[in-house]
VOMAR-924391 format. One record per residue (C-alpha): residue number from 0; y, x, z. Coordinates in nm, 2 decimals. Layout:
BEGIN
 pos     c2     c1     c3
 NUM      Y      X      Z
...
This chain:
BEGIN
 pos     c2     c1     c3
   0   0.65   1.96  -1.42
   1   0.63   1.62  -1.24
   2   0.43   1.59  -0.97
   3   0.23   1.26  -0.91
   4   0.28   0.99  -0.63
   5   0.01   1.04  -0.39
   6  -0.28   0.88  -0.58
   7  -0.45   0.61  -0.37
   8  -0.77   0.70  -0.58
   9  -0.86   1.05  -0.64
  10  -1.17   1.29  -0.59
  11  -1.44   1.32  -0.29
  12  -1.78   1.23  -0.15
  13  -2.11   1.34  -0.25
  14  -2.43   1.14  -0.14
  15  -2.67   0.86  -0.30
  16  -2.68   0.49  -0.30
  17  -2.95   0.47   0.05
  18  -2.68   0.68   0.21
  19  -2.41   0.39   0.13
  20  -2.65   0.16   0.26
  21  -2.72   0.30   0.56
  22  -2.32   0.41   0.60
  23  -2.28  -0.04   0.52
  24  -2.59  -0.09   0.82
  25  -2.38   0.14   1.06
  26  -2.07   0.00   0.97
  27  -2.19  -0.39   1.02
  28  -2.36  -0.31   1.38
  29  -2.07  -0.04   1.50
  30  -1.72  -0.16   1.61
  31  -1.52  -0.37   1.32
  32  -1.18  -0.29   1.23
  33  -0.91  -0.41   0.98
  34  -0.54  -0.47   0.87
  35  -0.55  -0.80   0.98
  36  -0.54  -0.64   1.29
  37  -0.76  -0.82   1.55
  38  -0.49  -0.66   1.81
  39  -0.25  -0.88   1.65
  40  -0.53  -1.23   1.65
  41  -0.55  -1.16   2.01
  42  -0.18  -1.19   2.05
  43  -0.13  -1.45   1.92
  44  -0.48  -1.64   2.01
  45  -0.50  -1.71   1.61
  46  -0.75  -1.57   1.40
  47  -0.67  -1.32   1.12
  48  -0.77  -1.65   0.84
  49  -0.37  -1.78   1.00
  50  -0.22  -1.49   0.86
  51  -0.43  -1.31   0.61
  52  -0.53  -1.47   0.29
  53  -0.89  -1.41   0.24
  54  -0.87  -1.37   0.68
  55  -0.83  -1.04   0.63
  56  -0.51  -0.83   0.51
  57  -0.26  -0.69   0.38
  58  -0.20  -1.02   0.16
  59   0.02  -1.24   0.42
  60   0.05  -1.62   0.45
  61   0.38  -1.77   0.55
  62   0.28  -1.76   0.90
  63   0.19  -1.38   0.86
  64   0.51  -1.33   0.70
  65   0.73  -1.50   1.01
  66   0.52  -1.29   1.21
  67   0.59  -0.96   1.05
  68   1.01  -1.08   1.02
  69   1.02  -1.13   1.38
  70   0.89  -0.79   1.47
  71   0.55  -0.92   1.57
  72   0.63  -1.04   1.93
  73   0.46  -1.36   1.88
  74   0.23  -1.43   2.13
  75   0.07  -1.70   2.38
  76   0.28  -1.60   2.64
  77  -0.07  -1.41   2.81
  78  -0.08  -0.99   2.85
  79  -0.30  -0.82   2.65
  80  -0.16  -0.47   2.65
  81  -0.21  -0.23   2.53
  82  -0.28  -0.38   2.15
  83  -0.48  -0.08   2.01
  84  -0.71  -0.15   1.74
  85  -0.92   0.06   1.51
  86  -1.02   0.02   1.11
  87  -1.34   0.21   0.93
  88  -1.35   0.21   0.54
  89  -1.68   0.36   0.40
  90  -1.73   0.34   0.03
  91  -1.97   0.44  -0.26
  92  -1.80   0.53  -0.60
  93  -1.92   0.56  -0.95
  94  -1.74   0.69  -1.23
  95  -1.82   0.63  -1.61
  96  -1.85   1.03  -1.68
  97  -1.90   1.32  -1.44
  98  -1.61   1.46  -1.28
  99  -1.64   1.89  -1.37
 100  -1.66   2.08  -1.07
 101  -1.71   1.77  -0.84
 102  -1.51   1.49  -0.77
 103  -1.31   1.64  -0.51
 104  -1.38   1.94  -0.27
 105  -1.68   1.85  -0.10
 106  -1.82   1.60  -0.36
 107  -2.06   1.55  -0.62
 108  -1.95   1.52  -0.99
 109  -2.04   1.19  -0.93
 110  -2.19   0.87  -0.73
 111  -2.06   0.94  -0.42
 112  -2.00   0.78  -0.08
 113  -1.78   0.89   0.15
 114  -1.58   0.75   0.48
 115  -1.26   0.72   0.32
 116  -1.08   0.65   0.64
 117  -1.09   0.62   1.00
 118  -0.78   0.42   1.19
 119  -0.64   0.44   1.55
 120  -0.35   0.11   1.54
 121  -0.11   0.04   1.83
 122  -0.04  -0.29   1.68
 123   0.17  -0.57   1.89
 124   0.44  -0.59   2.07
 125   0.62  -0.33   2.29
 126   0.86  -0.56   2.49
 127   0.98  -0.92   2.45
 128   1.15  -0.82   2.12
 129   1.06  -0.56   2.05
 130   0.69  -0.49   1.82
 131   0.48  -0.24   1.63
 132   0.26  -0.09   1.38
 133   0.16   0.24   1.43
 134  -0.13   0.43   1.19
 135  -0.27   0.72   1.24
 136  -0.54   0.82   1.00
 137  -0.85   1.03   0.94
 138  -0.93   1.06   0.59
 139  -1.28   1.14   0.53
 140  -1.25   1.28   0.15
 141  -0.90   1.55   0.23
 142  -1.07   1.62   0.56
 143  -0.69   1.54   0.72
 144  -0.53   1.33   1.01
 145  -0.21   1.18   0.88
 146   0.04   0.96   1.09
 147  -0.01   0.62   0.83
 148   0.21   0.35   0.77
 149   0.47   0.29   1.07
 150   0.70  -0.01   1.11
 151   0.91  -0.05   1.44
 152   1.12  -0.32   1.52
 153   1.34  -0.53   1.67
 154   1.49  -0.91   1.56
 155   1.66  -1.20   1.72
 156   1.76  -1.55   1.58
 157   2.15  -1.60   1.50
 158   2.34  -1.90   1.34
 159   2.57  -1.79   1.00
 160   2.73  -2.05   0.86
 161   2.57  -2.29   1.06
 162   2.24  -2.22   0.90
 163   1.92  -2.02   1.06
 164   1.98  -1.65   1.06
 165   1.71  -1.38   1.12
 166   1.86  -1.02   1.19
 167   1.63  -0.73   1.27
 168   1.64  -0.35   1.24
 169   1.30  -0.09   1.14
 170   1.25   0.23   1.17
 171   0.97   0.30   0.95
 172   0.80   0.61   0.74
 173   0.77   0.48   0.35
 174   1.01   0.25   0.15
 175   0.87  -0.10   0.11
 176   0.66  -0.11   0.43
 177   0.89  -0.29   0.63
 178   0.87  -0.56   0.30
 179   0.73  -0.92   0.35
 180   0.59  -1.00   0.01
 181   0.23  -0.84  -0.14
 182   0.42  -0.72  -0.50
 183   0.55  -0.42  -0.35
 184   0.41  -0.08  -0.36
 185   0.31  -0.03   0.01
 186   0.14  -0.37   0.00
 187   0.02  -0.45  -0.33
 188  -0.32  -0.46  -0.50
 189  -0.56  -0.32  -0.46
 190  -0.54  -0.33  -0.13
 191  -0.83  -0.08  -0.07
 192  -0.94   0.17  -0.35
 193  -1.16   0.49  -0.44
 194  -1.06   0.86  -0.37
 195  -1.34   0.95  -0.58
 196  -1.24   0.90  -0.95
 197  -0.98   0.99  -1.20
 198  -0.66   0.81  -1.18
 199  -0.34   0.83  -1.37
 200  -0.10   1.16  -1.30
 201   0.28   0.94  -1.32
 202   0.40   0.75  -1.08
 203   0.75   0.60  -0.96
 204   0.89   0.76  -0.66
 205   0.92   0.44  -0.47
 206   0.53   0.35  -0.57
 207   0.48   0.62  -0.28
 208   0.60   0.92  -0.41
 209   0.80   0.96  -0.09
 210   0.55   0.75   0.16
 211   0.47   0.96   0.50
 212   0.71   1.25   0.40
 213   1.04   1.06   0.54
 214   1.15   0.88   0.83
 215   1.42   0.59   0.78
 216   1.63   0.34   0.95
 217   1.70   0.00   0.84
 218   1.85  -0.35   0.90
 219   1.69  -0.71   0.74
 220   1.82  -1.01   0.76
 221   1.70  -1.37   0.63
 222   1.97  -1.64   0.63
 223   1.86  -2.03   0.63
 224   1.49  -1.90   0.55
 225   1.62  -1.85   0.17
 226   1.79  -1.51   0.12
 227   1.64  -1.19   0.27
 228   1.84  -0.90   0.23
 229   1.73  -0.51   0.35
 230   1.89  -0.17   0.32
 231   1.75   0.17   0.48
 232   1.85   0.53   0.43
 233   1.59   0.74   0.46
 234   1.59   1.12   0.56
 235   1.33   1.42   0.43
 236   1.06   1.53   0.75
 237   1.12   1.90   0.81
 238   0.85   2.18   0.83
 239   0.77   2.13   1.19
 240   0.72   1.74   1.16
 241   0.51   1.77   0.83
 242   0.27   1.96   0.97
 243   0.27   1.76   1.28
 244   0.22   1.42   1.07
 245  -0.05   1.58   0.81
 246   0.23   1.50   0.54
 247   0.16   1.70   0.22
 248   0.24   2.07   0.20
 249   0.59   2.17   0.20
 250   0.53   2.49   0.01
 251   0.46   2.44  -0.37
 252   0.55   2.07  -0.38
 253   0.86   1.84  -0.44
 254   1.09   1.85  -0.17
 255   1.35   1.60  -0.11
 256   1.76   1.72  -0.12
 257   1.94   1.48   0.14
 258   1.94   1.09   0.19
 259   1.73   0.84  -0.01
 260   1.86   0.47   0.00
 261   1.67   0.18  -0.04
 262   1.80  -0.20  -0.12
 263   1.61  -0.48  -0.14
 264   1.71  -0.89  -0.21
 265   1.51  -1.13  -0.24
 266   1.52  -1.54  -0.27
 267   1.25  -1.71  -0.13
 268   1.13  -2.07  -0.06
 269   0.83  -2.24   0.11
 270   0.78  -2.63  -0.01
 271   0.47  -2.72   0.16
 272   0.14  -2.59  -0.01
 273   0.41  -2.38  -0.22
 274   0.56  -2.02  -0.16
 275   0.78  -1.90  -0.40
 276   0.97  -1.60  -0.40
 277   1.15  -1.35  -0.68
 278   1.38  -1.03  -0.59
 279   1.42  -0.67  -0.63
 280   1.42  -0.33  -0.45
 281   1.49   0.01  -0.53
 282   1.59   0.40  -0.45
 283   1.77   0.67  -0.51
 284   1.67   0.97  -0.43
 285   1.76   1.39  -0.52
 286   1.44   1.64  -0.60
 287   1.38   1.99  -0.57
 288   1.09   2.01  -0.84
 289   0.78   2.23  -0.69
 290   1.04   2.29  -0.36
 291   1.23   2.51  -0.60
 292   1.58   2.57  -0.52
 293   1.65   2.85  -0.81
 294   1.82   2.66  -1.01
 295   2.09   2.52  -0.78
 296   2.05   2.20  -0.89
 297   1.83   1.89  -0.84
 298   1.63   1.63  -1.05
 299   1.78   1.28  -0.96
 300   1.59   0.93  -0.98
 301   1.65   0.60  -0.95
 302   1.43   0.29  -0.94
 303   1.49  -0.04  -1.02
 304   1.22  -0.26  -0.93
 305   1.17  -0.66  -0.96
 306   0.88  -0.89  -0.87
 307   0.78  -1.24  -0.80
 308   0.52  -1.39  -0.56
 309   0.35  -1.73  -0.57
 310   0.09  -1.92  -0.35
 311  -0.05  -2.24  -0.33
 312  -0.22  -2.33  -0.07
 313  -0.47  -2.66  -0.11
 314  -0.46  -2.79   0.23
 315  -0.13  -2.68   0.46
 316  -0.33  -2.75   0.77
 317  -0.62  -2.60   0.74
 318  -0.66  -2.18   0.75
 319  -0.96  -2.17   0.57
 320  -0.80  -2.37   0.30
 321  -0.86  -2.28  -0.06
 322  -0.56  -2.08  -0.16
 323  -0.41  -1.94  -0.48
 324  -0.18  -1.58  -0.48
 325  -0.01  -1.43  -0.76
 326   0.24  -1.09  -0.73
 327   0.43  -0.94  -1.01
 328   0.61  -0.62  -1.03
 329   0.80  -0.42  -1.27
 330   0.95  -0.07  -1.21
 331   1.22   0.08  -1.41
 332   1.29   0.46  -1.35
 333   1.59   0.67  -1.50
 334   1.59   1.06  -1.44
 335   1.85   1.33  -1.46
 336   1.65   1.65  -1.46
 337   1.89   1.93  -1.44
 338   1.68   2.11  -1.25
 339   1.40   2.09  -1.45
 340   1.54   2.12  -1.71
 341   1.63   2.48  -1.70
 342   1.30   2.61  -1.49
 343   1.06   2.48  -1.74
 344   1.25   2.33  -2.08
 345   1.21   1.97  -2.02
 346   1.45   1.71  -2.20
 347   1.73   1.67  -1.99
 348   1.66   1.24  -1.88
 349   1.32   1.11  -1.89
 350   1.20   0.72  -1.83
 351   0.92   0.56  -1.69
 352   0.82   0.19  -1.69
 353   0.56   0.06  -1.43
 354   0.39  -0.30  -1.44
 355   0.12  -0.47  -1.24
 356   0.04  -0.82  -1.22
 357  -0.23  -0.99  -1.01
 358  -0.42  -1.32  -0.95
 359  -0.64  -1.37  -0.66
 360  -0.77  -1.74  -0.51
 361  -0.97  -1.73  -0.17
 362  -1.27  -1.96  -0.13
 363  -1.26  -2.11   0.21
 364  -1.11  -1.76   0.32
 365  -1.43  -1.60   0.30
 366  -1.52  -1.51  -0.06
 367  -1.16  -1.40  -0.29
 368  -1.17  -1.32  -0.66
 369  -0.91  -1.09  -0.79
 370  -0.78  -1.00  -1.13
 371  -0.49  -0.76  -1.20
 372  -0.38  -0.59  -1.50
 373  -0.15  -0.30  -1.49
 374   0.06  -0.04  -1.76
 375   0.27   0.28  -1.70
 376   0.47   0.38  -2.03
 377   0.72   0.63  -2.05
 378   0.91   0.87  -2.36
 379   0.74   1.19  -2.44
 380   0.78   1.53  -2.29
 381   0.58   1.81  -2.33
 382   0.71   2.03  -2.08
 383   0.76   1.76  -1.77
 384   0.47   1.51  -1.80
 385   0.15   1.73  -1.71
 386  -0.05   1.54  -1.93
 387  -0.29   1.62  -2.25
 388  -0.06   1.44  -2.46
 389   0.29   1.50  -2.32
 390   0.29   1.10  -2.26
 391   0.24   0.90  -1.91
 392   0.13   0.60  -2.06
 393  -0.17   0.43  -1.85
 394  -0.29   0.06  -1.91
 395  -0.63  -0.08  -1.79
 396  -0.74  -0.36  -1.56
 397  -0.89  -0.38  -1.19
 398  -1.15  -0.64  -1.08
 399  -1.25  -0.73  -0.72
 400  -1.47  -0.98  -0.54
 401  -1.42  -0.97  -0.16
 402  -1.65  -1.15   0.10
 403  -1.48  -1.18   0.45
 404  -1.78  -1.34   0.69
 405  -1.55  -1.34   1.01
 406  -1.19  -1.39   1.12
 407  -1.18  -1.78   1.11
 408  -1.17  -2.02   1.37
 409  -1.55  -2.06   1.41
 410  -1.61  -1.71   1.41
 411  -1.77  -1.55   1.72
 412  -1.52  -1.31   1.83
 413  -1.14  -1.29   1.75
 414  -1.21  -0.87   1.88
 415  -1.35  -0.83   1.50
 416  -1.36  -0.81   1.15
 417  -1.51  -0.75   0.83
 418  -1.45  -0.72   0.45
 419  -1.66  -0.61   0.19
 420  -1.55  -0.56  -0.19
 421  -1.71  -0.47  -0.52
 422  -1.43  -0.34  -0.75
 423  -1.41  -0.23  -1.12
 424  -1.10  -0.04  -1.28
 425  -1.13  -0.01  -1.64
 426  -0.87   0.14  -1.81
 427  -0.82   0.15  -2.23
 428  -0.52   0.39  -2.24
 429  -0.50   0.71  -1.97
 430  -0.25   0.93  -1.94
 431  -0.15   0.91  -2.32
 432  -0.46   0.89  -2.46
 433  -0.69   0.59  -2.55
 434  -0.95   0.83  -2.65
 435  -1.21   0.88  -2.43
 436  -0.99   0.68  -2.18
 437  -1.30   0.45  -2.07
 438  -1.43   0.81  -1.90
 439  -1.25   0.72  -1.65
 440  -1.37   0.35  -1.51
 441  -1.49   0.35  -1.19
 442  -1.71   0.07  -0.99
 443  -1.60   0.10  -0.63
 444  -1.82  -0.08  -0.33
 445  -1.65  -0.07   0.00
 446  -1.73  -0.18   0.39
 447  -1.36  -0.24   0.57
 448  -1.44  -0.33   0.90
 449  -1.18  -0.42   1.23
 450  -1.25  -0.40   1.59
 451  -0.97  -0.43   1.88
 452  -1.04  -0.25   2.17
């Protein structure tokens, strides 16, 4: 039976609206922290609205995205080691129906609020060339610390062909972290989301079915700022360094047989309030279903995965400009299942398409509207898909209105930040079913808040 990607929204957190409010007082008055790291604004004496659409991240801006290539050494040529930063996400969730039994150990049934998670960030550079993003988590609804998302690397400029020619290496813990572009899986929206509701059981491996549970090392390039070009190979954590990362359990759950490799091309092109960029990424990887080796034999995938980004921005100059994003993905995944197969009668290939396409445009990179609608369809299998229905298919739609009072150049300190978000996923086909599927929207309020140290 296939087990799901880690689900970025799933169970926890009992309590009432006054406790969200008073968890949203604490949060505003209490050290702010974010992913547009104020670690890396102090760097770089810019504030987070010069790299982060909406001033705060993931989403990246050109300038964010050179920053990230060149292995975030930028600086103003001043110390200000070490770059530690820390994030705090607190959240209220509501769900259309009660969740049975609670919404996750620890939890009500239903409206709950919960710290989702607390962050610790070295985030900057290490030498001259050499830069960092380290995460390390605690998240408030599993109870766990987990090492997070974790890019290291290294780049220099080079000349091919007498063009421009960008070469770096990363060691990192997830496919697609080390990525540029806000279409892929480690990046994407929703940026933030609830732990606390229902969400749908299939997922691709590389939408982080392996995130946090390997370690890889890669090389990038970017020739005459138009073709970017990245390949990893990625290797399975052990026992020992599981339990030291808080990865998932390594009894009882897929394990990974051997080497995964990950490709990635893409084209890009930035014509003056234009970005444009189209490409594709993908894995391979081997799967002991359940960490069952019995069989002798493994369940192979592979994922082919294209997207497209585009941004207009009204006014080049300005960081607080108006600005318009759009990402598109679409995730093709093939499976041999020999091994699963013969240890519990499932048809010998299975298939699952993923799509998810957003809009967003930021207001003076304070208030930013989002709209993304998303679908999972795959072929039926009674045995593999642990589902009512014996299907995967999921469609719906996710809303979001984020307000972002700080990180621009008038703010009153570059040391924090602050976003909060309403959201609202709605969904009219879950896991196979349309029946009934609406049970499962969930309005998601949420206080993200930055601080560097």
């Amino acid at each position: 039976m296939r087990d799901a990607a880690p689900s970025p929204v799933s169970r926890p957190g009992a309590a009432c609206l006054p406790a969200v409010a008073f968890a949203a007082v604490l949060t505003l008055i209490a050290p702010r922290l974010a992913q547009a790291l104020p670690s890396f604004a102090e760097q770089t004496n810019q504030p987070c609205a010069a790299c982060h659409v909406g001033a705060f991240g993931p989403q990246l801006k050109p300038y964010g995205r050179d920053f990230k290539l060149y292995g975030y050494t930028a600086s103003d040529g001043k110390s200000h080691l070490p770059p530690f930063a820390a994030t705090l996400m607190t959240s209220f969730t509501r769900t259309a129906a009660n969740q049975p039994g609670g919404a996750s150990r620890w939890f009500a049934p239903n409206n709950n609020a919960a710290i989702d998670e607390a962050s610790l960030y070295y985030a900057g550079r290490l030498t001259e060339q050499v830069g960092a993003f380290i995460e390390a988590n605690y998240d408030g609804v599993s109870r766990q610390i987990t090492i997070g998302k974790t890019d290291i690397r290294h780049a220099r400029d080079a000349n091919l062909f007498d063009h421009d020619f960008v070469l770096g290496i990363t060691l990192n813990n997830a496919p697609t972290v080390a990525d540029l572009w806000n279409s892929v899986p480690a990046w994407g929206f929703p940026y933030n989301s609830t732990k606390l509701a229902p969400t749908p059981l299939a997922a691709a491996l590389v939408d982080g079915g392996v995130d946090g549970q390997v370690v890889g090392l890669g090389a990038y390039a970017l020739w005459n700022e138009l073709v970017y070009a990245e390949f990893a190979l990625y290797q399975p954590l052990g026992r020992d360094l599981r339990n030291m990362t808080g990865a998932t359990p390594y009894a009882g759950v897929n394990r990974i047989s051997g080497a995964i490799p990950y490709w990635r091309l893409a084209v890009q092109h930035d014509a003056g309030a234009h970005s444009f960029q189209v490409g594709t990424y993908g894995l391979r990887a081997s799967i002991w279903p359940n960490g069952d080796q019995s069989s002798y034999r493994t369940d192979t995938f592979t994922d082919i995965a294209f997207d497209a980004n585009w941004q207009w921005i009204a006014n080049p100059k300005s960081v607080t400009s108006d600005m318009l994003s759009a990402h598109a993905t679409f995730i093709h995944e093939s499976a041999s299942l020999d091994a699963s197969r013969l240890l519990i009668g499932s048809q010998a290939t299975s298939r699952l398409n993923v799509m998810r396409a957003d809009v967003s445009y930021s207001i003076g990179a304070t208030w930013t509207p989002t709209v993304q609608v998303f679908h999972t369809q795959g072929g039926r299998d009674t045995a593999y898909w642990a589902t009512p229905t014996g299907r995967p298919n999921s469609t719906g739609a996710a809303f979001e209105l984020a307000w972002v009072p700080f990180g621009k150049p008038d703010s009153w300190s570059t040391r924090l930040n602050i976003r909060l978000a309403a959201q609202y996923v709605a969904y009219t086909e879950f896991d196979g079913s349309t029946r009934g599927a609406s049970r499962n929207n969930a309005l998601y309020l949420s206080v993200w808040s930055a601080l560097r140290f």
